[in-house]
C-alpha positions in Angstrom: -31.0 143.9 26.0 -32.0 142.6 22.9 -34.3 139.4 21.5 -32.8 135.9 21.1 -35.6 135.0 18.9 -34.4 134.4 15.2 -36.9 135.6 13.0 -37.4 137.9 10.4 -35.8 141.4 10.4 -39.4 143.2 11.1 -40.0 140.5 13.6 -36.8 141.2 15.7 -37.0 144.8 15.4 -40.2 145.2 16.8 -39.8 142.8 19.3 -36.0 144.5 20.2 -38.2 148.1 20.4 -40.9 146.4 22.5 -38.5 145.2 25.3 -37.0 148.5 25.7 -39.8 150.3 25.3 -40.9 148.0 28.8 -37.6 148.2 29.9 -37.3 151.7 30.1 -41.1 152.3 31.5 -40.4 149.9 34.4 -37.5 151.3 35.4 -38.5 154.9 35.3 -42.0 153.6 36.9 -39.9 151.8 39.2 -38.1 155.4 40.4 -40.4 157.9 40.3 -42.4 156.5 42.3 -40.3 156.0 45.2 -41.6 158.6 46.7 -45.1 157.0 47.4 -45.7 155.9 50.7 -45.2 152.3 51.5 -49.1 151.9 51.9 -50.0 153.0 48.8 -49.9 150.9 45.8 -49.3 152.7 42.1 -52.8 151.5 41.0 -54.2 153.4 44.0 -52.1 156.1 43.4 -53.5 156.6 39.5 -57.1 156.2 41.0 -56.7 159.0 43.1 -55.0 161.0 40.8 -57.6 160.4 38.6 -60.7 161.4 40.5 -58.4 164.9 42.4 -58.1 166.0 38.5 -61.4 164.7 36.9 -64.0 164.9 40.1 -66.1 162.0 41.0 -66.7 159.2 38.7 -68.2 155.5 38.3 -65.8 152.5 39.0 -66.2 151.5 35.3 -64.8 155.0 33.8 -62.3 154.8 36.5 -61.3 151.1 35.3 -61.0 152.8 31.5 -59.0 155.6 32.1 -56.5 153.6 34.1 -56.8 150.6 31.9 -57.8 148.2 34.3 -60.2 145.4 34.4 -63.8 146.0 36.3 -62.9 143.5 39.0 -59.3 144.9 39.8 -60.9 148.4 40.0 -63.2 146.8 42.3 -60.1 145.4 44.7 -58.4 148.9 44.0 -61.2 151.0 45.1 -62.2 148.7 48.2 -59.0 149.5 49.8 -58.8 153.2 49.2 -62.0 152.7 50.9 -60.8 151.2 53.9 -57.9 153.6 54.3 -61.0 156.2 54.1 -59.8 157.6 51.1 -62.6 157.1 49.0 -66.1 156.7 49.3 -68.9 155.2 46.9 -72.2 156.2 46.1 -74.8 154.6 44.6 -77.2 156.1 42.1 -80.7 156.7 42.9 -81.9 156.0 39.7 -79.6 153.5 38.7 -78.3 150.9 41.5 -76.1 149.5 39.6 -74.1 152.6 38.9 -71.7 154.0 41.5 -69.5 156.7 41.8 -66.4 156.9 43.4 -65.7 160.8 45.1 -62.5 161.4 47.0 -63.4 162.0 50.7 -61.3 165.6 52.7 -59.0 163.2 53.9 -58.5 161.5 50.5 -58.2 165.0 48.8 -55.8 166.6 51.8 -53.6 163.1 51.0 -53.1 163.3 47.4 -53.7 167.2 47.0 -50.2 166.8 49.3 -48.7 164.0 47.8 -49.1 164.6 43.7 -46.5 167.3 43.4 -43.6 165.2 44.8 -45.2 162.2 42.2 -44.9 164.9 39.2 -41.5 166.4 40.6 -40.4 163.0 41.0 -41.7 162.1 37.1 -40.1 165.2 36.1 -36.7 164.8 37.2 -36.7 161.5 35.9 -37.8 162.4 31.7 -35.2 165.2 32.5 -32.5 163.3 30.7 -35.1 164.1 27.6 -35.2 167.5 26.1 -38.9 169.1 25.3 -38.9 168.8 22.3 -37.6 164.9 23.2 -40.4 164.4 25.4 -42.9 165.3 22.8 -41.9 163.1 20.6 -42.1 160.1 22.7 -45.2 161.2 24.2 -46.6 161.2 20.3 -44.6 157.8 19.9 -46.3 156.2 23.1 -49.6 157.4 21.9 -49.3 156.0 18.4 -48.0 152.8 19.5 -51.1 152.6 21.9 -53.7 153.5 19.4 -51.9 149.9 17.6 -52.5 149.2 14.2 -55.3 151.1 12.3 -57.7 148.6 10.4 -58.3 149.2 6.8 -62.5 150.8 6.3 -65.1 148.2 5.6 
C-alpha cells in the first residue's frame, strides 16, 4: 500500500515508508502475540515483562519504558492488580511515589508465559536474516530518536 497524497517526492516517500513501517509492525504485533491468553491485553503483557526483567519499579518509569501516558499506566496496572498480578507500594518517605513489584503468582504467570511471547517474536522476524534484523533494529531506533535539533 502506498500514499494517495500528491505531494512532493520527500513528502510521499516518507509517508510511503511510514505506512509500511506501521503496516508491517501491526501485522507482526498482531501474530506474535497470538499466543497471549485472551485475558491478557499487550499493554499488560509489556508491564509484566518489564518489571520480571528490570525488578520492581514506580508507575511513572513503568509508563516511560513502555511509552505510555501516566493515566493509562494507571488503568494498566489497576487490572494486573485485580488479576493479582501485581501489587503496589507506597513509599514511606514519599507518598506519592509507588512501586509496582510482580507478586509469586504474577512472576510464576509470566516467568511461564514470556518464552512462548519471544519464540513466538522469533519465528516471526525469522523471514529476516541476523545481520537483517540488526539493521532494522538500528533503523527503528534511529527513526525513534526522530530528527536531531541543530546546538543552540
Amino acid at each position: 500500500m502506498v500514499t494517495r497524497y500528491k505531494g512532493t517526492k520527500t513528502e510521499t516517500d516518507a509517508l510511503n515508508a511510514y505506512i509500511k513501517l506501521m503496516r508491517a509492525a501491526e501485522s507482526v504485533t498482531t501474530r506474535a502475540h497470538t499466543v497471549l491468553p485472551k485475558d491478557i491485553t499487550l499493554s499488560q503483557f509489556g508491564v509484566l515483562e518489564v518489571l520480571l526483567h528490570c525488578g520492581p519499579l514506580c508507575q511513572s518509569d513503568l509508563a516511560g519504558k513502555l511509552l505510555k501516558s501516566g493515566g493509562n499506566i494507571t488503568l494498566i496496572v489497576d487490572n494486573l492488580e485485580k488479576a493479582g498480578h501485581v501489587v503496589r507500594e507506597r513509599s514511606a518517605e514519599d507518598r506519592r511515589f509507588v512501586t509496582v513489584s510482580l507478586t509469586d503468582s504474577g512472576r510464576d504467570f509470566i516467568t511461564d508465559l514470556f518464552p512462548r511471547v519471544a519464540a513466538s517474536i522469533t519465528r516471526e522476524l525469522g523471514s529476516l536474516s541476523t545481520a537483517e534484523q540488526f539493521t532494522l533494529g538500528w533503523l527503528c531506533k534511529k527513526a525513534g530518536l526522530g530528527v536531531p535539533t541543530p546546538a543552540a
